[in-house]
N, CA, C and O atoms as a MOPAC input file, in Angstrom:
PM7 MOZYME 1SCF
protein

 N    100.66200 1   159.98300 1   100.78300 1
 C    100.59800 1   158.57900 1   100.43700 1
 C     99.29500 1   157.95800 1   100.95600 1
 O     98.74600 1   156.97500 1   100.45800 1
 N     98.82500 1   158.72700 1   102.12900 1
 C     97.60000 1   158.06200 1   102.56300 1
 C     96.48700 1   158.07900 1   101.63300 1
 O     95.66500 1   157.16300 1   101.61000 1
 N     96.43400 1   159.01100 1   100.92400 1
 C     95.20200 1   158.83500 1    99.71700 1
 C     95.52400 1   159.09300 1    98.25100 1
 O     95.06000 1   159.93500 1    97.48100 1
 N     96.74800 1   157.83100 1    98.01000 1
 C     97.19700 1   157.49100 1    96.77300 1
 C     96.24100 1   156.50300 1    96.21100 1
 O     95.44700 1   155.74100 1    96.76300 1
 N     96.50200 1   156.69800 1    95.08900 1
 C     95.95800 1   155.13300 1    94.30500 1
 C     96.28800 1   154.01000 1    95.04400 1
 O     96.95300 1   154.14900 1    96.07000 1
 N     95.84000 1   152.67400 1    94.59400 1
 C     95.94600 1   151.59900 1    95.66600 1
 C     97.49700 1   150.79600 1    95.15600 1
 O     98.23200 1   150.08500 1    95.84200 1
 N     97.67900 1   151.30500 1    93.40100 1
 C     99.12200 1   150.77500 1    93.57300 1
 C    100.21900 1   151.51600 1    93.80400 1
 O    101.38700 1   151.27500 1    93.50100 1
 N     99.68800 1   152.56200 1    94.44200 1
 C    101.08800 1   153.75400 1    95.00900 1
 C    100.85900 1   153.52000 1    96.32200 1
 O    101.57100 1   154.27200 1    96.98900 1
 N    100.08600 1   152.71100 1    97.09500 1
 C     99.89600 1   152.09700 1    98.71200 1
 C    100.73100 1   151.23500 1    98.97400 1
 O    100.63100 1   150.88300 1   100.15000 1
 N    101.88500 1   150.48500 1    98.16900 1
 C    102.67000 1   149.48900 1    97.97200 1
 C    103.78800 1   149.78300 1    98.21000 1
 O    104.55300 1   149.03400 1    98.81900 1
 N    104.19700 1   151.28800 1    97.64200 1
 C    105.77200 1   151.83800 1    98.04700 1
 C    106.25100 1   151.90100 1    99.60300 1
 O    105.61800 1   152.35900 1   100.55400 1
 N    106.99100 1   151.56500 1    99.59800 1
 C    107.92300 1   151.92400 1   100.69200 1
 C    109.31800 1   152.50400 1   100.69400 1
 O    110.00200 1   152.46500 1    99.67100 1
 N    109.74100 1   153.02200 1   101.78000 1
 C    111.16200 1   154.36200 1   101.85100 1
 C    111.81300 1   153.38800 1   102.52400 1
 O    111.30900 1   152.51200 1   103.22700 1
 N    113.01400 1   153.58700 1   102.26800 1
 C    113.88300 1   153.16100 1   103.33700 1
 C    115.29100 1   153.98100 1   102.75300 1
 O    115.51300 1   154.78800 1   101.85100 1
 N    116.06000 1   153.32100 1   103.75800 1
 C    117.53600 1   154.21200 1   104.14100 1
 C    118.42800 1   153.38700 1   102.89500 1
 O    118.63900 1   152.17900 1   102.79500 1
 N    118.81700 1   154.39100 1   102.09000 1
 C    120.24000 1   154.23400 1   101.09900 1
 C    121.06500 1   153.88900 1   101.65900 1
 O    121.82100 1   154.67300 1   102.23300 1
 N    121.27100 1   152.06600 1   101.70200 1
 C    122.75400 1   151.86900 1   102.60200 1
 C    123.75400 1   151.10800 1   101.40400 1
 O    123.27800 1   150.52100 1   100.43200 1
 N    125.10200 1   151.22900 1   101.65200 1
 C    126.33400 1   150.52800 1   100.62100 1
 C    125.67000 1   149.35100 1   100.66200 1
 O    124.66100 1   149.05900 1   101.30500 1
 N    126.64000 1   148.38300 1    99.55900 1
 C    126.73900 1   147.23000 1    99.95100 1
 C    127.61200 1   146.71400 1   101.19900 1
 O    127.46600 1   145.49600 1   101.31100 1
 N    128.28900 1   147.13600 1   101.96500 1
 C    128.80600 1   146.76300 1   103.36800 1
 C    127.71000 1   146.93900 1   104.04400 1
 O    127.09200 1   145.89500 1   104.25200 1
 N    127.17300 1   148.04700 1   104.52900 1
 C    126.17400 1   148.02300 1   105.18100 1
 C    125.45600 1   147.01000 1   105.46500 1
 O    125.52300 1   146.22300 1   106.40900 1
 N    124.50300 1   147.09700 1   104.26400 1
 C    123.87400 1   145.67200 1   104.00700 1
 C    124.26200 1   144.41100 1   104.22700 1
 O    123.34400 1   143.64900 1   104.52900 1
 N    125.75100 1   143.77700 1   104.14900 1
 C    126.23600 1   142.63100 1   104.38800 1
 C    126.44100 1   143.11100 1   106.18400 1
 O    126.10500 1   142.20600 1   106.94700 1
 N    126.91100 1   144.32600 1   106.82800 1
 C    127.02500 1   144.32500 1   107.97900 1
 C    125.10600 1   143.97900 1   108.73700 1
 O    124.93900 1   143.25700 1   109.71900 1
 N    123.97300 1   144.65800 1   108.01700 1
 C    123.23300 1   144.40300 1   108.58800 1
 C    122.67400 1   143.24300 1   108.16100 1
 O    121.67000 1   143.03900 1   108.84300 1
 N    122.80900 1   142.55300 1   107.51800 1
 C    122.74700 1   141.45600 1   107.42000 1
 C    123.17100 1   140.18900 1   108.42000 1
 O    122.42700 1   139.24100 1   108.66900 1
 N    124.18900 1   140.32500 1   108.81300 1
 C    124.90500 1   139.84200 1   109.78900 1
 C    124.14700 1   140.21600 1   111.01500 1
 O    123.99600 1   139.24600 1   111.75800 1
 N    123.79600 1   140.95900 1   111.31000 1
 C    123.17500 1   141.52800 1   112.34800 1
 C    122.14100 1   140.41100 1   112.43900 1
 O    122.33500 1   139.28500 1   112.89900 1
 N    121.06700 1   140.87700 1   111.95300 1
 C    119.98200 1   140.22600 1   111.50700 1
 C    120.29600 1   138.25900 1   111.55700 1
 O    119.49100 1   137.51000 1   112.11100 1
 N    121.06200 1   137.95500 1   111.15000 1
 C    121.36000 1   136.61000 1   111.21800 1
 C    121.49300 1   136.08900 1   112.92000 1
 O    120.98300 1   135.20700 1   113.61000 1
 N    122.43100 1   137.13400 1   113.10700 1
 C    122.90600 1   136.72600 1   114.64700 1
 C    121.19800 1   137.05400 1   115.53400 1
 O    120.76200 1   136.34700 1   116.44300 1
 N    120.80900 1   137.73500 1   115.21200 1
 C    119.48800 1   138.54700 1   116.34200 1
 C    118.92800 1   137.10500 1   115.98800 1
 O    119.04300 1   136.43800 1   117.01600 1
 N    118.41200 1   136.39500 1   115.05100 1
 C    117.54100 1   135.16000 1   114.84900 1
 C    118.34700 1   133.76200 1   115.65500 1
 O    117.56400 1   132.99300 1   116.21100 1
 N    119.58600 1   133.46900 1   115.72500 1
 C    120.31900 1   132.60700 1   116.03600 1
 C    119.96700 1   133.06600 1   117.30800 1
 O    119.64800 1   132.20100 1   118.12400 1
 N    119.95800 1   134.08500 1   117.61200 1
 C    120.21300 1   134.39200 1   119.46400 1
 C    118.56300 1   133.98000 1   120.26000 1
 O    118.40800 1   133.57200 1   121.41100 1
 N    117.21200 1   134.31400 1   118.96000 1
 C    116.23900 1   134.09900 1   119.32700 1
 C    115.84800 1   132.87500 1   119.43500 1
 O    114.89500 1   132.60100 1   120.16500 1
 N    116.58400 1   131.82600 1   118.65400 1
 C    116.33200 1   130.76200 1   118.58100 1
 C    116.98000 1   129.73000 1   119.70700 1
 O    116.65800 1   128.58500 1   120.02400 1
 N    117.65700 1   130.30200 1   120.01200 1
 C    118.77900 1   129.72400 1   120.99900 1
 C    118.16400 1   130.43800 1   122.49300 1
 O    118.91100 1   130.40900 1   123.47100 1
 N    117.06400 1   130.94200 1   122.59300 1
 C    116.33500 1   131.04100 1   123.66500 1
 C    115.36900 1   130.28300 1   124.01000 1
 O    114.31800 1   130.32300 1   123.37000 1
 N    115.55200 1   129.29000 1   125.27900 1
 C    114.63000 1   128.30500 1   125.06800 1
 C    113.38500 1   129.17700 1   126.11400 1
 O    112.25800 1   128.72900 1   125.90800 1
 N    113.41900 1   130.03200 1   126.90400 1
 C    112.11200 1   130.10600 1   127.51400 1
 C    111.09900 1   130.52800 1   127.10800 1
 O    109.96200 1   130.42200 1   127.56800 1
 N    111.76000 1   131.41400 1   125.53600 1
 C    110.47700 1   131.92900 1   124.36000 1
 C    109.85000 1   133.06600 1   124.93700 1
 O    108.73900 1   133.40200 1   124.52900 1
 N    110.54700 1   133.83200 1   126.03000 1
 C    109.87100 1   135.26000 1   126.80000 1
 C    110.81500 1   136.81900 1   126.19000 1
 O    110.58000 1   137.99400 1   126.47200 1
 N    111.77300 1   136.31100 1   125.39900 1
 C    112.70200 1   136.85900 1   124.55500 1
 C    112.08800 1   136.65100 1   123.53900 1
 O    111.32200 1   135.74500 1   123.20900 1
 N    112.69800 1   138.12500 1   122.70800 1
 C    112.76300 1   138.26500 1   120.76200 1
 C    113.49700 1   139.06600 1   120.78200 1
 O    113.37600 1   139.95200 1   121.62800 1
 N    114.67000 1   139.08700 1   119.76500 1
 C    116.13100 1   139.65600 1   119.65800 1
 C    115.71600 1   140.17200 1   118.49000 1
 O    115.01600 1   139.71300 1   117.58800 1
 N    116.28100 1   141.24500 1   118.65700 1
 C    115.82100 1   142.23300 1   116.97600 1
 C    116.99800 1   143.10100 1   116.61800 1
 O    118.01100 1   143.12900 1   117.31600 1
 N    116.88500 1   143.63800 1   115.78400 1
 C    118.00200 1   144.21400 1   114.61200 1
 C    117.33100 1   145.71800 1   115.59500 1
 O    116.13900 1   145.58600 1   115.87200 1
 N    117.81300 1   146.69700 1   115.96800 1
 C    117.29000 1   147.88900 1   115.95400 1
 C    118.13400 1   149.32800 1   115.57900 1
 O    119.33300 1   149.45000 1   115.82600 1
 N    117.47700 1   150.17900 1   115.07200 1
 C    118.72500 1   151.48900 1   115.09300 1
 C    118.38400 1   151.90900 1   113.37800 1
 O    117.75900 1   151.39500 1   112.45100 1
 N    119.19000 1   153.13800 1   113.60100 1
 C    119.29800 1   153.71700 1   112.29100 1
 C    120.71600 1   153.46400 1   111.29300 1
 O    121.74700 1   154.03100 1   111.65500 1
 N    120.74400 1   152.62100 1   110.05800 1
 C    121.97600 1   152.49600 1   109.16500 1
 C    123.00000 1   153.18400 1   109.72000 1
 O    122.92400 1   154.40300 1   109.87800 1
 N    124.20300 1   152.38500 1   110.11900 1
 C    125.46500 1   152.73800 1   110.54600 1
 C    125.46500 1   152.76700 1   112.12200 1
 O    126.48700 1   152.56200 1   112.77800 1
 N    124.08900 1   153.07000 1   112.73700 1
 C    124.40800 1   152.78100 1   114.23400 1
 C    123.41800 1   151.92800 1   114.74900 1
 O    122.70600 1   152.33200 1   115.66800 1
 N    123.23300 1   150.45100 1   114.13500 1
 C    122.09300 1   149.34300 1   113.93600 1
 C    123.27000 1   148.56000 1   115.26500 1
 O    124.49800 1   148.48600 1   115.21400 1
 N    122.26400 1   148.04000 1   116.43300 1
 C    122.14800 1   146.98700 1   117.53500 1
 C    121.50200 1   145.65300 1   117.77600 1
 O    120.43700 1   145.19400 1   117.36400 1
 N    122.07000 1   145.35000 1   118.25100 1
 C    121.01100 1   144.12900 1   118.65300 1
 C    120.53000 1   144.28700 1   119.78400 1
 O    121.21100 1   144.38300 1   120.80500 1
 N    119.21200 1   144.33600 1   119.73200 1
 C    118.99400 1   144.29200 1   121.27200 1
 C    117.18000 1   143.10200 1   121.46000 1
 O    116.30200 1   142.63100 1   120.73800 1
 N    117.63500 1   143.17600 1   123.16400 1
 C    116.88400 1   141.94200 1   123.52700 1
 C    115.46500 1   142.21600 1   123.87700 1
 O    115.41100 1   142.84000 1   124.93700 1
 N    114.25000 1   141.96000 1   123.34100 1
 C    112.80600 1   142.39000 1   123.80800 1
 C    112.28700 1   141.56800 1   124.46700 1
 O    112.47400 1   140.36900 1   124.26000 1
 N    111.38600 1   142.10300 1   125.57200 1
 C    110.80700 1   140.85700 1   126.30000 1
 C    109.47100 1   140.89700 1   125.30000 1
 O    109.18100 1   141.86700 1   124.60000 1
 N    108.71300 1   139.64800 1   125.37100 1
 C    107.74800 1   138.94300 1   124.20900 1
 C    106.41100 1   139.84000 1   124.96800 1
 O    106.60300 1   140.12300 1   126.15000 1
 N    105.18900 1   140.25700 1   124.39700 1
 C    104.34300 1   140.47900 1   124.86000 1
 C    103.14700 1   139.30800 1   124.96100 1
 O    102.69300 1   138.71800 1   123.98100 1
 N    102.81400 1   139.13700 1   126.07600 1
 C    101.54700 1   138.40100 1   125.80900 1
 C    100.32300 1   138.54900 1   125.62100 1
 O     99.60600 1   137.56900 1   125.42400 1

């Protein structure tokens, strides 16, 4: 892929998940932003992490 044409530089792979999945990581994803936002010292970022079916939330400290 590294020395495709420039409109085959556009594709991307990702993981075949159901539609549950998707509504489960979805949910995920909703909550990780609510949780980031609901951090007022802003030294936190809450992220979705993991591979389809064993996806976490977990807490990052911010880099400066």
């Amino acid at each position: 892929m590294k020395h495709a044409e420039s409109k085959l530089k556009k594709v991307i792979i990702v993981h075949d998940m159901t539609e549950l999945k998707r509504q489960q990581h979805q949910r995920l994803v909703d909550e990780a932003k609510l949780r980031t936002e609901e951090d007022s010292s802003g030294k936190f970022h809450v992220k979705v992490w993991g591979m389809p079916g064993h996806m976490r939330i977990v807490k990052l400290k911010v880099r400066n």
